[in-house]
N, C-alpha and C positions, 0 to 999 in steps of 0.2 A: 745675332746677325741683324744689323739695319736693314730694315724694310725702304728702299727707294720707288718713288713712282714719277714718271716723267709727263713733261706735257706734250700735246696737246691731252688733257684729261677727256676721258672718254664717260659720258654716264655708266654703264656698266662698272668703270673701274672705282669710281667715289661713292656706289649706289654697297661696293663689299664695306666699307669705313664703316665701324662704327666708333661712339662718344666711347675718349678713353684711350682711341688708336692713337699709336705714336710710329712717324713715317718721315724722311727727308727729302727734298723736290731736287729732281734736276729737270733742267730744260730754261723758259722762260715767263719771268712773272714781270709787273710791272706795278708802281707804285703811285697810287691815286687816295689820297684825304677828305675830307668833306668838301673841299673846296674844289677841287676837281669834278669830284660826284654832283657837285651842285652845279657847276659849269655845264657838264654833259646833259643833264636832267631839264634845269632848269632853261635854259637858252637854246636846248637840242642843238649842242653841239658835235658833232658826231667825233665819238675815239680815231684818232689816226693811226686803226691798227684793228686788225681784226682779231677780238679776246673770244671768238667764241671756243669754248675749253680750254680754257687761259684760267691764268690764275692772278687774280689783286692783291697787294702787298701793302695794307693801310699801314703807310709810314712819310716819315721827312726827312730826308736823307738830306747827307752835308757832302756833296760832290765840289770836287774842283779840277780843272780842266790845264794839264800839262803846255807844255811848248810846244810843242805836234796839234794841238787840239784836242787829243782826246780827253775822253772824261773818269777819273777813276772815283770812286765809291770810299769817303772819308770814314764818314760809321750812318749805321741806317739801325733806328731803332724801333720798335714798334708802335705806333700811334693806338690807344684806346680806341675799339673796336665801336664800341659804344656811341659813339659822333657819328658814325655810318646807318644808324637804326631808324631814323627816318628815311634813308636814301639807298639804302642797300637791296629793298624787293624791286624797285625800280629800273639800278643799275643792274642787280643779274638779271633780268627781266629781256633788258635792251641789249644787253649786251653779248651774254651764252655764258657765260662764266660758268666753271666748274668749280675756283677753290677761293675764297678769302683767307687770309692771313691777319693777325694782328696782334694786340696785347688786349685779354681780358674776354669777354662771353659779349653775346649779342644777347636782346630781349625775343620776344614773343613772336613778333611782327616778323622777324627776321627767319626765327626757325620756322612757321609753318609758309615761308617763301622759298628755305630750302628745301623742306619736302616737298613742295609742290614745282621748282624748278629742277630738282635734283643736284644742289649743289652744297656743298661743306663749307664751315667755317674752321681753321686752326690758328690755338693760341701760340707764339713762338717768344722763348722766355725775355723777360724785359729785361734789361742791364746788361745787354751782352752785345750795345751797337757796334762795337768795330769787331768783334769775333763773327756776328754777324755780315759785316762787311767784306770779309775775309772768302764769304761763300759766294760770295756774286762776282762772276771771273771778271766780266764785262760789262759797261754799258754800251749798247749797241745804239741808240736814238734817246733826243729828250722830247717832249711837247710841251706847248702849254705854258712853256718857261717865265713866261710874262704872267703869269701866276707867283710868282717865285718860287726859289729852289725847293724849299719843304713843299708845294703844294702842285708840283710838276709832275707830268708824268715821266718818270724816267724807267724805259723798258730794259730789263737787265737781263742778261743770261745767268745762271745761277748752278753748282753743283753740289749737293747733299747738304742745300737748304732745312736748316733744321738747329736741333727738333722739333716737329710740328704735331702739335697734341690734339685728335677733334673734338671741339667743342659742340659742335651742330653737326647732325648728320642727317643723308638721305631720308630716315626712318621717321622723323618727327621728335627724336631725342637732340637732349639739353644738357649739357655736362654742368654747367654753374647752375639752372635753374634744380637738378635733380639733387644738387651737391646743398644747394639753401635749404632743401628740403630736410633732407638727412642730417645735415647742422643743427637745425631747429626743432629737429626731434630728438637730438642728442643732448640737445640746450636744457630741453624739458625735461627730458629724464636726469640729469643731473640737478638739476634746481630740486627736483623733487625729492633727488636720493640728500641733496642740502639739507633743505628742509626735516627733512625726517632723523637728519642727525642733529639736528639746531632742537627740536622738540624731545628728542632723548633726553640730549645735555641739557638743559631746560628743566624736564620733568625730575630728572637726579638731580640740581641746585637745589628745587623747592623741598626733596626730602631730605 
């Protein structure tokens, strides 16, 4: 059974997540890249919207806007989370944000900002922009547009948004940093069990 969890997020409900959980969003999220984040941060431009327990959606979606006006969602793929790692304790900071979204793990800076704001990061798989697209019923509002279209906010309504896998959780855990870990201890134990049969073979050639 899918686990869905709707917004407005509450602390209590991201504080049960833990790295590893897999969950799909309905409600509304909204899409903001470096250049956004940098926009708000840097210039104190204040968001046109109130995110507090909202969830950010680092991507650059390719909208195009029908004969009526309105705007429908071409494919939204997820932008590398990693661009946000200077500007992401800042932005949930000011902001309230409950959930980031993106493609790939944040660093250091970033998790011990979620535990101390109480907020999660999930990865949502890459290569899937217009299946993707497909979950976001609505755009309701753009900002920022004079950014251009990848770097705009465009606030979406969205249903069984997913799969969203968490990378960062309330707790102070790391899904890629605990996963490097484990890698490179798996790296070593095989190099070693290498070695050990290279020295075998080796020692039976000389006899």
């Amino acid at each position: 059974m899918k686990r869905i969890l709707s917004t407005p997020l509450t602390e209590e409900v991201v504080e049960k997540l833990s790295i590893g959980d897999v969950f799909y969003l309905n409600g509304h999220i909204v899409t903001s890249r470096d250049m956004a984040h940098q926009h708000f941060l840097a210039k104190k431009n204040e968001i046109p919207a109130n995110l507090k327990n909202g969830a950010v959606f680092h991507a650059g979606p390719i909208v195009k806007q029908d004969e009526e006006g309105q705007y429908q969602m071409i494919s939204v793929g997820p932008t590398t989370s990693m661009r946000m790692e200077t500007l992401a304790k800042e932005f949930m900071e000011s902001t309230g944000i409950r959930l980031m979204v993106g493609k790939g793990g944040m660093g250091k800076r970033t998790t011990e900002a979620c535990q101390r704001n109480k907020v999660i990061h999930c990865m949502i798989p890459g290569g899937c922009a217009v299946s993707i697209a497909h979950q976001i019923v609505a755009i309701e509002k753009v900002e920022w547009l004079e950014l251009g279209m990848p770097e705009a906010l465009w606030f979406c309504r969205v249903e069984e948004l997913g799969p969203l896998v968490v990378t960062i959780d309330t707790k102070g855990n790391n899904l890629f940093a605990n996963n490097r870990i484990l890698y490179q201890k798996r790296k070593e134990e095989a190099l070693a069990n290498l070695k050990n049969q290279v020295r075998f073979l080796s020692n039976d050639y000389r006899r």
